[in-house]
BAFIVEX-193287 format. One record per residue: residue in three letters; residue number from 1; x, y, z of N, C-alpha, C in turn. Coordinates in nm, 2 decimals, decimal comma. Atoms other than C-alpha are relative to their C-alpha. Layout:
% residues N
PT residu num     nx     ny     nz    cax    cay    caz     cx     cy     cz
PT    ALA NUM      X      Y      Z      X      Y      Z      X      Y      Z
...
END
This chain:
% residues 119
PT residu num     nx     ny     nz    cax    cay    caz     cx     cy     cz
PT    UNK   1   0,04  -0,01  -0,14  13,40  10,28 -10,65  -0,15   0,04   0,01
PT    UNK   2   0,10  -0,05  -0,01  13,07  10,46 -10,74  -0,10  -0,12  -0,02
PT    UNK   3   0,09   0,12   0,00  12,89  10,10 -10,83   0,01  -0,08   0,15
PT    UNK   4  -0,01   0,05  -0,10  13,01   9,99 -10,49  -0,09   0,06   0,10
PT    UNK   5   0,06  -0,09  -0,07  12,85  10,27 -10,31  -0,16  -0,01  -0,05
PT    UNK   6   0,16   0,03   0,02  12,49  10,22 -10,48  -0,01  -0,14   0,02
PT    UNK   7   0,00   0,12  -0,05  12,56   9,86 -10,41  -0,09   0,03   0,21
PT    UNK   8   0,05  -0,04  -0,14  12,55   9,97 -10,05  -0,08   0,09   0,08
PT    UNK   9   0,16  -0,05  -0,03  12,27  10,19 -10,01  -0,10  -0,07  -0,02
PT    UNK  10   0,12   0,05   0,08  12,07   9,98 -10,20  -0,08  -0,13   0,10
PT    UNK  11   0,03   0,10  -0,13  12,15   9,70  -9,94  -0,05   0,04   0,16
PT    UNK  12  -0,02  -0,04  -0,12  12,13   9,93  -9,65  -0,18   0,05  -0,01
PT    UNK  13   0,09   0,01   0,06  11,80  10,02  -9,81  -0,08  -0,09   0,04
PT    UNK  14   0,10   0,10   0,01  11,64   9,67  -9,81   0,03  -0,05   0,17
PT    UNK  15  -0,02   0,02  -0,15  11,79   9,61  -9,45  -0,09   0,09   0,06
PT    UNK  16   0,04  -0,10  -0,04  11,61   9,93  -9,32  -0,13  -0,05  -0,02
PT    UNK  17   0,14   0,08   0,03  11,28   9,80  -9,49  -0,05  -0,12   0,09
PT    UNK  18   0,04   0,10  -0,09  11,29   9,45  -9,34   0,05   0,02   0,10
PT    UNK  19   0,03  -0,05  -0,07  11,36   9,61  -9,05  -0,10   0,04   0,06
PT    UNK  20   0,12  -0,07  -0,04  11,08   9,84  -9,01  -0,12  -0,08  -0,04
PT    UNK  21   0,06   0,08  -0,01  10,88   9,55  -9,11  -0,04  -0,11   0,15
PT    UNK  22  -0,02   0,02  -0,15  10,99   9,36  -8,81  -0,07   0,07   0,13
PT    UNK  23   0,07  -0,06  -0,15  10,91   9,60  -8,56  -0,18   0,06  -0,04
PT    UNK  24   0,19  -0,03  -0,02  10,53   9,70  -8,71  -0,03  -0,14   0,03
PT    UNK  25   0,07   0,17  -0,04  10,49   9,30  -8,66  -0,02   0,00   0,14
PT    UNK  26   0,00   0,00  -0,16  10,64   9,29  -8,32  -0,05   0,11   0,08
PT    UNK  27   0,08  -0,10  -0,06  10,45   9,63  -8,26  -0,14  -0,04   0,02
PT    UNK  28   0,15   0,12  -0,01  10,12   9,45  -8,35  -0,01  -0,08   0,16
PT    UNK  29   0,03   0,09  -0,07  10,18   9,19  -8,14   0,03   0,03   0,13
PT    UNK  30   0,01  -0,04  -0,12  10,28   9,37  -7,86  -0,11   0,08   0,03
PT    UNK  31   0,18  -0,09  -0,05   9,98   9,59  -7,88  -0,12  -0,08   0,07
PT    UNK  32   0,10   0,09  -0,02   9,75   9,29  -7,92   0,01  -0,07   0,12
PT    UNK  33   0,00   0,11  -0,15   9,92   9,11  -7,54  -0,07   0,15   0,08
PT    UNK  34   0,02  -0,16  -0,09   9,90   9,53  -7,41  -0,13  -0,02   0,02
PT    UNK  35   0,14   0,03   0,02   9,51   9,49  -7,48  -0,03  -0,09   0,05
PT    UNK  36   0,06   0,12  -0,07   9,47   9,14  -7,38   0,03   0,04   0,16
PT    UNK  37   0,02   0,01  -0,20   9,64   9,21  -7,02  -0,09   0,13   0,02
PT    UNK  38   0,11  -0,10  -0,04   9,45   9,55  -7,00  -0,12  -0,03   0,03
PT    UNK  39   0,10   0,04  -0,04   9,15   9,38  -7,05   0,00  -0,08   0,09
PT    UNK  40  -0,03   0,10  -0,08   9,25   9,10  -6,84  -0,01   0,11   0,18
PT    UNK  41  -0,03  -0,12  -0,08   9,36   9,38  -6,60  -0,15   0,06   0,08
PT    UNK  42   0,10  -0,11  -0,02   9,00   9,62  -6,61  -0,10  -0,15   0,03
PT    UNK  43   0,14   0,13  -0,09   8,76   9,22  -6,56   0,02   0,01   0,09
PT    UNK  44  -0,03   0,02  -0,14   8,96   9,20  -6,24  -0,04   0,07   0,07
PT    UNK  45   0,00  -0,14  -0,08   8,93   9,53  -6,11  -0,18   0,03   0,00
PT    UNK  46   0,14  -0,04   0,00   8,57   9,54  -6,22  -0,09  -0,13   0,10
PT    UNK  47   0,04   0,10  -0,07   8,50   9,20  -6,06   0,04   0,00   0,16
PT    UNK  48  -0,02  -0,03  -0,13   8,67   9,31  -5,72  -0,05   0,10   0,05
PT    UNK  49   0,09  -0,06  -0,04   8,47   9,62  -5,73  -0,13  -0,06   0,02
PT    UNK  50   0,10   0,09  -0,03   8,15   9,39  -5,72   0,01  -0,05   0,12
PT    UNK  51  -0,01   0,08  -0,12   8,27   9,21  -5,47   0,00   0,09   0,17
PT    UNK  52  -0,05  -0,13  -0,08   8,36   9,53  -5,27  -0,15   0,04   0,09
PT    UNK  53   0,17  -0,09  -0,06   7,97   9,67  -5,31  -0,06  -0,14   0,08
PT    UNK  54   0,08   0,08  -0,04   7,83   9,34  -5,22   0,05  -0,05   0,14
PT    UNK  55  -0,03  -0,02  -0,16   8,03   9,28  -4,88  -0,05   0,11   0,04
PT    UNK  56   0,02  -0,05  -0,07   7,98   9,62  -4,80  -0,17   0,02   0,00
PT    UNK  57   0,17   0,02  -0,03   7,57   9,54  -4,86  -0,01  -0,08   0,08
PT    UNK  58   0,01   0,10  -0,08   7,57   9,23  -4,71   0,04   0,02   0,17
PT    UNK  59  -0,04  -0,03  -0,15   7,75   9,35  -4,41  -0,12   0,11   0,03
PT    UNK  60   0,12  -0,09  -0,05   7,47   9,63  -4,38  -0,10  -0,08   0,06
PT    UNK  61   0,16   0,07  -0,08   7,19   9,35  -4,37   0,03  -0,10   0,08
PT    UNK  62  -0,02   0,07  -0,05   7,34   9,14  -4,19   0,08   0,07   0,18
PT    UNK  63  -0,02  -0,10  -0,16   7,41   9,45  -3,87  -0,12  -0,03   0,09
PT    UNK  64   0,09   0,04  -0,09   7,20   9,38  -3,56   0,04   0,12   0,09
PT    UNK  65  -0,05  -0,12  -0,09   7,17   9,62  -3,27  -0,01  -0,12   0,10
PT    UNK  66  -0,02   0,04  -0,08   7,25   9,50  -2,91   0,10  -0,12  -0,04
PT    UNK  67  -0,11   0,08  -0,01   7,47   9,16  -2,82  -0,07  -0,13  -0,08
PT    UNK  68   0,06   0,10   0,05   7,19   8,91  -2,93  -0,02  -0,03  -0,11
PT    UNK  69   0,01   0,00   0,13   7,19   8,89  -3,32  -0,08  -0,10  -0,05
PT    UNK  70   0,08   0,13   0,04   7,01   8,66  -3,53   0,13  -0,08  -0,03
PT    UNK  71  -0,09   0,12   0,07   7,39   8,49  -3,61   0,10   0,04   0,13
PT    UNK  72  -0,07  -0,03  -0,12   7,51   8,55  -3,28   0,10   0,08   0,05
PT    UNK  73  -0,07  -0,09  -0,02   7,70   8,83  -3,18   0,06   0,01   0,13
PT    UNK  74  -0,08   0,00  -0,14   7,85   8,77  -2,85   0,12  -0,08  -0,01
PT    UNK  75  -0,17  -0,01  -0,02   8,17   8,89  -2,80   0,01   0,01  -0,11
PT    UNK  76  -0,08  -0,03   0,18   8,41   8,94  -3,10   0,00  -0,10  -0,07
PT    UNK  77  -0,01   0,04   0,06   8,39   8,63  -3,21  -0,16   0,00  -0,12
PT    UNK  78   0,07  -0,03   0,11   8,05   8,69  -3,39   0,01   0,10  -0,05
PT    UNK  79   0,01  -0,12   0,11   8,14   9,03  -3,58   0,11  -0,09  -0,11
PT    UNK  80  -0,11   0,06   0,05   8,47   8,85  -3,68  -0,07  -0,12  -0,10
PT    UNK  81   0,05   0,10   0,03   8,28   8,52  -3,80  -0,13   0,09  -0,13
PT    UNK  82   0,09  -0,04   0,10   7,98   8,76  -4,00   0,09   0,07  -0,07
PT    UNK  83  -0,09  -0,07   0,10   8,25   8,94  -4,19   0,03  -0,09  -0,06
PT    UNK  84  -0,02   0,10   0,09   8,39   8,63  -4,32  -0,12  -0,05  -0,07
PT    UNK  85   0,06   0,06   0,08   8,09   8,50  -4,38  -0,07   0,08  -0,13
PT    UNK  86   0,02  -0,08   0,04   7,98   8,82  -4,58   0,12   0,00  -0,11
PT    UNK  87  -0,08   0,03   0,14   8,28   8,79  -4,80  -0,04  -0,12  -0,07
PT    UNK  88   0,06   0,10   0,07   8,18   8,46  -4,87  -0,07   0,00  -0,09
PT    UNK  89   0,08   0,01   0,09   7,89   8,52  -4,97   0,02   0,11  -0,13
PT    UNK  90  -0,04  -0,12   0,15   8,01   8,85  -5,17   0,04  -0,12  -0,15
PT    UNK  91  -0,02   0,05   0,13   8,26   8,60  -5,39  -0,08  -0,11   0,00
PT    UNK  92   0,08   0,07   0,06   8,02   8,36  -5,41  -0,13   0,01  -0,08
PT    UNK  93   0,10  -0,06   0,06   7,79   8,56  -5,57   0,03   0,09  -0,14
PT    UNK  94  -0,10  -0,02   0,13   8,06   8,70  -5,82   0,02  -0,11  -0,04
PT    UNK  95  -0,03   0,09   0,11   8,16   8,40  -5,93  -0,12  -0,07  -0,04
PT    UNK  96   0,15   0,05   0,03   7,77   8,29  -6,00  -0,04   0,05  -0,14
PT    UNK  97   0,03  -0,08   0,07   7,77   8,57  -6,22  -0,03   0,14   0,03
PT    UNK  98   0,05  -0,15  -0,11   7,70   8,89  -5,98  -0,14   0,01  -0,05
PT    UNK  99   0,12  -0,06   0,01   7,44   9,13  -6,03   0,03   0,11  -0,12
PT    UNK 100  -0,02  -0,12   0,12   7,57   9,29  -6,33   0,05   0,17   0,05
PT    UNK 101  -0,08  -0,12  -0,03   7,78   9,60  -6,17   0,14  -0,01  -0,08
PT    UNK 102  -0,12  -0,02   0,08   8,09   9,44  -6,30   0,02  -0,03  -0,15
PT    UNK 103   0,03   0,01   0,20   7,98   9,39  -6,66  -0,01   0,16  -0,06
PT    UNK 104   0,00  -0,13   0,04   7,88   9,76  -6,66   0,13   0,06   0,05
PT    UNK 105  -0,15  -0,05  -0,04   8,23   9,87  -6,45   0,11  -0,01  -0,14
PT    UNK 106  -0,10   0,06  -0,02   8,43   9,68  -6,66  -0,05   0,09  -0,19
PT    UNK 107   0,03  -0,04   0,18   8,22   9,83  -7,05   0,06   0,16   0,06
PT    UNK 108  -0,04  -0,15  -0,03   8,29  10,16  -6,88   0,14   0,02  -0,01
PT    UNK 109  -0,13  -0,04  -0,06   8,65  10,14  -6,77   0,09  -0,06  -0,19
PT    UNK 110  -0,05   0,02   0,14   8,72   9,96  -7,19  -0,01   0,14  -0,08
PT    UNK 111   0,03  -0,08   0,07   8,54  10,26  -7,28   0,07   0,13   0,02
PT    UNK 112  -0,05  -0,11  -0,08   8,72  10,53  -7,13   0,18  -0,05  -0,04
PT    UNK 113  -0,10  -0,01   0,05   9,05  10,38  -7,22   0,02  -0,02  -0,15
PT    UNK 114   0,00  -0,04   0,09   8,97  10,35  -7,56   0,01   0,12  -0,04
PT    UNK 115  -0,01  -0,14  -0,03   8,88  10,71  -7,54   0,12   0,07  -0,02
PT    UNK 116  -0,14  -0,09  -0,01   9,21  10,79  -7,42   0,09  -0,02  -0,09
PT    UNK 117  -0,07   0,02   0,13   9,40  10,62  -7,70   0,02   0,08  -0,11
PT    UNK 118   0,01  -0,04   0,10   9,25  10,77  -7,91   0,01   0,16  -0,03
PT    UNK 119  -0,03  -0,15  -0,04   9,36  11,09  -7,82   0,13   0,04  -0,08
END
């Protein structure tokens, strides 16, 4: 009986192994999608913040006082009409390439979760 019993360690042994092989692979590879959507994740977020500052600039230069505006402001349909167009130009100015806010947002927010990993 005692050759039967080192038989079956020995197997329970190499199961255990290629096992814990398995899951450092599928740990890899799940790390490597974790990373890709995180980054995927922190471009977004840094590319919506851009867009964020640059409507709320645009909407600055584009305030008038009284009803007469340079893009016409009478009545609600011209505040309503420069806000759209103000986003506009926000993501149209992101997807050009911005002004470089979300390139530094986005090395910051990689850097800071690296950081924390590595904790």
């Amino acid at each position: 009986m005692l050759p039967l019993a080192t038989f079956a360690a020995s197997a329970a042994v190499g199961v255990g192994k290629n096992l814990l092989n398995t899951l450092a692979k599928t740990d890899a590879n799940t790390m490597d999608a974790a990373k890709s959507t995180a980054s995927t994740k922190a471009r977004k977020t840094a590319d919506d913040f851009e867009k964020m500052f640059l409507e709320d600039s645009l909407e600055k230069l584009t305030q008038s006082e009284g009803t007469d505006g340079p893009l016409g402001e009478n009545g609600t349909g011209g505040g309503v009409w420069r806000s759209m167009m103000t986003k506009e130009y926000a993501n149209a100015i992101v997807k050009t390439g911005g002004v470089g806010i979300s390139n530094q947002v986005y090395s910051e927010m990689m850097r800071m979760q690296e950081a924390g990993n590595g904790r």
